[in-house]
C-alpha positions as CSV (number, residue, x, y, z in Angstrom):
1,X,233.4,5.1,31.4
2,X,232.4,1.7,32.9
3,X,229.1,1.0,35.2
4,X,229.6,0.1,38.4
5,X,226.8,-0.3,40.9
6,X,224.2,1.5,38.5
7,X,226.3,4.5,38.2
8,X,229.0,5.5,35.6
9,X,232.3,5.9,36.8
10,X,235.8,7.5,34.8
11,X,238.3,4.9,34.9
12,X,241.8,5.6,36.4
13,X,244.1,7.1,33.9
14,X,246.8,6.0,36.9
15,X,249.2,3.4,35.1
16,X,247.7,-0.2,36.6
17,X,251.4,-1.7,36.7
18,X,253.0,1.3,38.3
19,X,253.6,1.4,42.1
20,X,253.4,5.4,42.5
21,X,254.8,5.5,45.8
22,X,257.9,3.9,44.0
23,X,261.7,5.9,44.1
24,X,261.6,7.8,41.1
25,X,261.7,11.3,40.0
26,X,257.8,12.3,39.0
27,X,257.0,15.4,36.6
28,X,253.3,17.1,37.5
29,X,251.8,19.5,35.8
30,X,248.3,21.0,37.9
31,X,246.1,23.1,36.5
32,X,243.4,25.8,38.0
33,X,239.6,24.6,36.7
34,X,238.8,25.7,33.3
35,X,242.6,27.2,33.3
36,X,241.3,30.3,34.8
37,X,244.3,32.8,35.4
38,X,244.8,32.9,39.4
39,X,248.2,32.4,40.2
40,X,249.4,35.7,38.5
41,X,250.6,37.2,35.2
42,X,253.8,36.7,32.9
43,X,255.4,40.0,32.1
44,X,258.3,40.3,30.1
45,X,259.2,36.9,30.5
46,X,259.2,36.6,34.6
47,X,256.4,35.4,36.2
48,X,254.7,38.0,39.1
49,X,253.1,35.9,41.8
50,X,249.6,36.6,42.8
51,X,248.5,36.3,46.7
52,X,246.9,33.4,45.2
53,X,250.1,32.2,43.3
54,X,251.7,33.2,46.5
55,X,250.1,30.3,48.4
56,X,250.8,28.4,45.8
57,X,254.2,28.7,46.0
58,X,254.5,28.6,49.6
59,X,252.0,25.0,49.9
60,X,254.5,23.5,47.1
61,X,258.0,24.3,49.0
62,X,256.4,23.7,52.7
63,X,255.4,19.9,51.1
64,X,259.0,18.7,51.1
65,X,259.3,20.8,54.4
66,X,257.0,18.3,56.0
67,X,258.1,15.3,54.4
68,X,260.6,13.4,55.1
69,X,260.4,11.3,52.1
70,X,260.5,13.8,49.0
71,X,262.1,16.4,47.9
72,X,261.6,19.4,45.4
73,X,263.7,19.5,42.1
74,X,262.8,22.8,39.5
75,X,259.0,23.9,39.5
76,X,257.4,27.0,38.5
77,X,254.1,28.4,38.9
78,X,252.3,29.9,35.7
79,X,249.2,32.6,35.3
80,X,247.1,29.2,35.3
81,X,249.2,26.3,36.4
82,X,251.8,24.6,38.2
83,X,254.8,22.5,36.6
84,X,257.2,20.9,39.0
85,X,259.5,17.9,39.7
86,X,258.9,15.8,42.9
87,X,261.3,13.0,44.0
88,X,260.2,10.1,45.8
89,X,262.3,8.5,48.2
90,X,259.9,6.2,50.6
91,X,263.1,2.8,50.1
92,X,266.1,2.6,50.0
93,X,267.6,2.8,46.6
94,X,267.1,-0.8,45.0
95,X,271.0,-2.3,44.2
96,X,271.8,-2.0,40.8
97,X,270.8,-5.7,38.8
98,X,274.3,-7.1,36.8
99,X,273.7,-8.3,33.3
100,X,276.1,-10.8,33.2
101,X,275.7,-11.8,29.3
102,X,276.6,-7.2,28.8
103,X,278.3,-6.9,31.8
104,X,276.5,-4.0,32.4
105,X,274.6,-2.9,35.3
106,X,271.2,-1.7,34.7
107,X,267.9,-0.6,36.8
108,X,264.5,-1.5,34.8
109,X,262.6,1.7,34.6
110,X,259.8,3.1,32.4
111,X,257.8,5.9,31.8
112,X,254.5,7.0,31.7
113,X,252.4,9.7,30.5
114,X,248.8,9.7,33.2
115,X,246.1,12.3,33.8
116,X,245.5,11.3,37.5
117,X,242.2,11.8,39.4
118,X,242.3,13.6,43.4
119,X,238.9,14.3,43.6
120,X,238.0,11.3,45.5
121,X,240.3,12.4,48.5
122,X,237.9,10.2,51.3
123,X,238.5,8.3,54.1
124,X,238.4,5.1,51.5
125,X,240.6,6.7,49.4
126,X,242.3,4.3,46.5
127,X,245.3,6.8,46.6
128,X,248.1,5.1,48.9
129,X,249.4,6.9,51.5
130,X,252.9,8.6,50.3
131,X,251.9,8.6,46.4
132,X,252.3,10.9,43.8
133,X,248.5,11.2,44.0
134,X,248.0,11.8,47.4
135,X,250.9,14.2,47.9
136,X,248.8,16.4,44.8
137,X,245.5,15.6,46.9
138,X,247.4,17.3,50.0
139,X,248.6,20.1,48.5
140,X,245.7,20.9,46.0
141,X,243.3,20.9,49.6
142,X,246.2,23.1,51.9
143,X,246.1,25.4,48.7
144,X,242.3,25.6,49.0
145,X,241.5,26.5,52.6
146,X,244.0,28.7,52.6
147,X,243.0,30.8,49.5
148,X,239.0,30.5,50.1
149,X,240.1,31.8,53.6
150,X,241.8,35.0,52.1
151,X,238.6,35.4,50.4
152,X,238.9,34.2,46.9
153,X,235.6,31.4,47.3
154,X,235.8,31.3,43.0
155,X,239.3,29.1,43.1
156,X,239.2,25.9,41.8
157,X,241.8,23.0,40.8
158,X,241.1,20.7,37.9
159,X,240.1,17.4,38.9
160,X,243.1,15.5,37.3
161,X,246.7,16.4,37.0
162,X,249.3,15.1,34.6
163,X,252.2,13.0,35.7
164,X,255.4,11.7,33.9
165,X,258.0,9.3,34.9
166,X,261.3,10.0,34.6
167,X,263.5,7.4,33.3
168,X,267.0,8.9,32.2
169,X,268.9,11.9,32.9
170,X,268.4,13.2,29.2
171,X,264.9,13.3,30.1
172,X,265.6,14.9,33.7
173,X,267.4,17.4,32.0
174,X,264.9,18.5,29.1
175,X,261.9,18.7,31.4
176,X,264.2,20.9,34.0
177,X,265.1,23.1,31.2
178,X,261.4,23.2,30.0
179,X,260.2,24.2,33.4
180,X,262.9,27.0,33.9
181,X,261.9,28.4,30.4
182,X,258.4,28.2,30.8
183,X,257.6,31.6,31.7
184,X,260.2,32.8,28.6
185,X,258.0,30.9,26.0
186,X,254.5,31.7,27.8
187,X,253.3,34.0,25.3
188,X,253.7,31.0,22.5
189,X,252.3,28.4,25.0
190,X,249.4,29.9,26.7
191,X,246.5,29.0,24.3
192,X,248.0,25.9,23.4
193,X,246.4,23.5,26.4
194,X,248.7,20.8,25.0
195,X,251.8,22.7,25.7
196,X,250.9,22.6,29.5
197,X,252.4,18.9,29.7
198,X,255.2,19.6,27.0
C-alpha cells in the first residue's frame, strides 16, 4: 500500500508492461465476496444453476453477443465462482517476426499471473476501454442490477479477479480441460481458495 494524497491506496496487481486490451487469449477466474455460494450447487458432478447463477450465465454469453471484438472460449460457472476463457481481438493479428539466425518464425508472448482491481469503475476510470478489466467491470455491474432487481440485495462480487495470459496451446489446452472438469473435482477443490485460479 503506497500514500498518495494523504490516503493509502492498494497498488495495481495489473502487469505494468502488459497492454490488456492486446490479442491474446485471457483466463479469468471471478469470485462472489467472501466466496459466498450464489450461483448454485454441484451435485454429482454437474453443476445446477441458480436464478442467480442463471444471470450469470446469461451476462457472460450475451458479452461476446455485444462485442464485436471478443469471443467466448470454455467457461463454467461454480456454487461460488466463475472460470472462463475470453479472447481479445481489438487488431488485426500482428505478422509473424522471422528469426533469420533459426529460421524460425516466432510471436513474443508472455504470461502473467494478476489479481486485478474493478471496483473503481468511474467516469476517470484507469481501465481502457476494450480491456480485460473493463469487459469484467461490465459484466460484474450487468450481473448486479440485474440480480439486486430479482431481489437478492445480499449479492456481492469480490473486488479483484484473477487473470492469466495464455502463451501456447499446451497451456490453452490444460486450462480448457481444467475448466470443463471443474465441476467433476469440486468436492476436492471447494475449500481449497487456491484451487480457484488452478
Amino acid at each position: 500500500m503506497t500514500l498518495y494524497k494523504n490516503k493509502y491506496r492498494i497498488e495495481s496487481a495489473r502487469c505494468q508492461n502488459w497492454d490488456y486490451t492486446s490479442n491474446g487469449y485471457y483466463f479469468v477466474t471471478i469470485c462472489t465476496q467472501n466466496r459466498q455460494y450464489f450461483f448454485g450447487d454441484v451435485v454429482a458432478g454437474k453443476m445446477q444453476l441458480s436464478p442467480v447463477g442463471q444471470i450469470v450465465a446469461e451476462e457472460w454469453q450475451k458479452t461476446a453477443e455485444i462485442r464485436s471484438y471478443i469471443e467466448l472460449d470454455e467457461w463454467v460457472i461454480m456454487p461460488n465462482h466463475l472460470h472462463g476463457i475470453i479472447i481479445i481481438k481489438n487488431q488485426p493479428t500482428p505478422p509473424l517476426v522471422e528469426t533469420p539466425r533459426w529460421g524460425v518464425s516466432q510471436q513474443e508472448e508472455e504470461t502473467f499471473h494478476r489479481n486485478v482491481s474493478t471496483t473503481t469503475m468511474t467516469a476517470k476510470s484507469r481501465l481502457k476501454p476494450k480491456s480485460v478489466g473493463s469487459i469484467i467491470g461490465q459484466i460484474k455491474t450487468a450481473c448486479t442490477k440485474r440480480i439486486w432487481k430479482a431481489g437478492f440485495d445480499d449479492f456481492e462480487w469480490q473486488d479483484r479477479f484473477y487473470d492469466h495470459i495464455i502463451r501456447d496451446d499446451r497451456s490453452l489446452h490444460n486450462i480448457q480441460q481444467y475448466i470443463i472438469n471443474n465441476p467433476v473435482k469440486w468436492e476436492l477443490d471447494k475449500n481449497n481458495p487456491a484451487n480457484l485460479y488452478m
